[in-house]
SEMAR-380368 format. One record per residue (C-alpha): residue number from 0; residue in three letters; chain; x, y negated, z. Coordinates in pm, whole numbers. Layout:
! residues N
@k=NUM r=ALA c=A u=X v=Y w=Z
...
! end
This chain:
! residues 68
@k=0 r=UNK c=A u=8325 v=-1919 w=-4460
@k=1 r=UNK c=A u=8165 v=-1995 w=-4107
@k=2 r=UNK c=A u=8429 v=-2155 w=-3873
@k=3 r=UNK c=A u=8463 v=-2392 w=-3568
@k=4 r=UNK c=A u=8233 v=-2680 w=-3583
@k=5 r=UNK c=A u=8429 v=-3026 w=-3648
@k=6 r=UNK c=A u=8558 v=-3240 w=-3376
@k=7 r=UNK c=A u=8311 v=-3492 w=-3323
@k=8 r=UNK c=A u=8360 v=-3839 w=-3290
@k=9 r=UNK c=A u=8272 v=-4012 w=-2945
@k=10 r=UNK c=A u=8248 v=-4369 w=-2848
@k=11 r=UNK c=A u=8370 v=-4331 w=-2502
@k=12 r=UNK c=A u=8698 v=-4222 w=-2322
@k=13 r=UNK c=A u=8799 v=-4079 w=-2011
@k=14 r=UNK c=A u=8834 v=-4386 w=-1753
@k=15 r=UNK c=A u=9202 v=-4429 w=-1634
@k=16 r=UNK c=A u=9114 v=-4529 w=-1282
@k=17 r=UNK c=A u=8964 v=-4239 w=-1192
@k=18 r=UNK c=A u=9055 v=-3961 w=-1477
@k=19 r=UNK c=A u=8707 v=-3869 w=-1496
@k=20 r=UNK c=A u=8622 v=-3754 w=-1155
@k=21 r=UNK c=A u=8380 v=-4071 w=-1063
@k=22 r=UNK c=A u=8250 v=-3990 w=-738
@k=23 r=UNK c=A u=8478 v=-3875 w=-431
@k=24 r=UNK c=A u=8329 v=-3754 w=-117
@k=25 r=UNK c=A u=8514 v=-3974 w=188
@k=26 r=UNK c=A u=8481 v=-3778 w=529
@k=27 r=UNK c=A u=8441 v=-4102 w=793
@k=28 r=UNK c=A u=8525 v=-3876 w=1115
@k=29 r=UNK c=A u=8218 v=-3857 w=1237
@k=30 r=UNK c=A u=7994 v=-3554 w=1307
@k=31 r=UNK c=A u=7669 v=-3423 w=1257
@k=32 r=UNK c=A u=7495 v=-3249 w=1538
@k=33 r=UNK c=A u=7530 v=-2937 w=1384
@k=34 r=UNK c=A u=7908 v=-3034 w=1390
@k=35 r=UNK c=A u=7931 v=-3070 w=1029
@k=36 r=UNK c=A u=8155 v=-3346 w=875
@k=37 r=UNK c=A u=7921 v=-3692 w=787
@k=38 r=UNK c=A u=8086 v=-3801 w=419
@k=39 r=UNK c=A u=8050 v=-4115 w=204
@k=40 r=UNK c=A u=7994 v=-4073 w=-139
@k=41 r=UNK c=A u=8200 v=-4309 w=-330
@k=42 r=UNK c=A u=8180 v=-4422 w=-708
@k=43 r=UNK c=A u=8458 v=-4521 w=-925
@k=44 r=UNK c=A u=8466 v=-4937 w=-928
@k=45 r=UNK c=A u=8588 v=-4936 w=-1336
@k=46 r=UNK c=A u=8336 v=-4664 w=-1455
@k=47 r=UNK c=A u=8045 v=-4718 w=-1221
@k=48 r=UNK c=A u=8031 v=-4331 w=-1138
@k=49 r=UNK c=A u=8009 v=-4224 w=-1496
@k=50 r=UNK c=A u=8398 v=-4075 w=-1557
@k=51 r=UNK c=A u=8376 v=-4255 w=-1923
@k=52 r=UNK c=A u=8441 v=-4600 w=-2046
@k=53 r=UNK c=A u=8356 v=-4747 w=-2363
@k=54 r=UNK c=A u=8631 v=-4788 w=-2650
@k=55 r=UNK c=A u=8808 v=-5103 w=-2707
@k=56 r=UNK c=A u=8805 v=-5214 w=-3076
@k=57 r=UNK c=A u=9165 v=-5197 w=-3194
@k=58 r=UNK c=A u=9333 v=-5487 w=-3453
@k=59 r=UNK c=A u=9508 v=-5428 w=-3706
@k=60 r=UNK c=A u=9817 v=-5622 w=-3823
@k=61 r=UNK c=A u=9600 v=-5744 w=-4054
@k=62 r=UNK c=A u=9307 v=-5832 w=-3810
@k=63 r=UNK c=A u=9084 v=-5580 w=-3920
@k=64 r=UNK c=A u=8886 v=-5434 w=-3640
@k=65 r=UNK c=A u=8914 v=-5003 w=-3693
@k=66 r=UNK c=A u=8812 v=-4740 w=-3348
@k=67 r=UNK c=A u=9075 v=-4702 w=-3127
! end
């Protein structure tokens, strides 16, 4: 019976700093000539401008390393 593929597995999560929205565009006040608005784009310092961070391997009680 064809159905929904299964939820894949991924190695990375959505960073918390930023909630996956790794680049913001800063208006400094100044102007172009054509009066248009000069911005700074900015990347997220935790994720580097990716919106994803790596999982952390989780312990167990019993010290055994499983994905978080």
């Amino acid at each position: 019976m064809p159905g929904p593929n299964p939820a894949t597995i991924t190695r990375v999560r959505i960073c918390p700093n930023c909630d996956g929205f790794a680049t913001a565009a800063v208006t400094s006040g100044a102007r172009h000539r054509d009066g248009t608005r000069l911005l700074l784009h900015v990347d997220c310092g935790t994720c580097h401008g990716t919106g994803t961070v790596p999982l952390r391997p989780r312990l167990t009680a019993a010290d055994v390393e499983v994905a978080a």
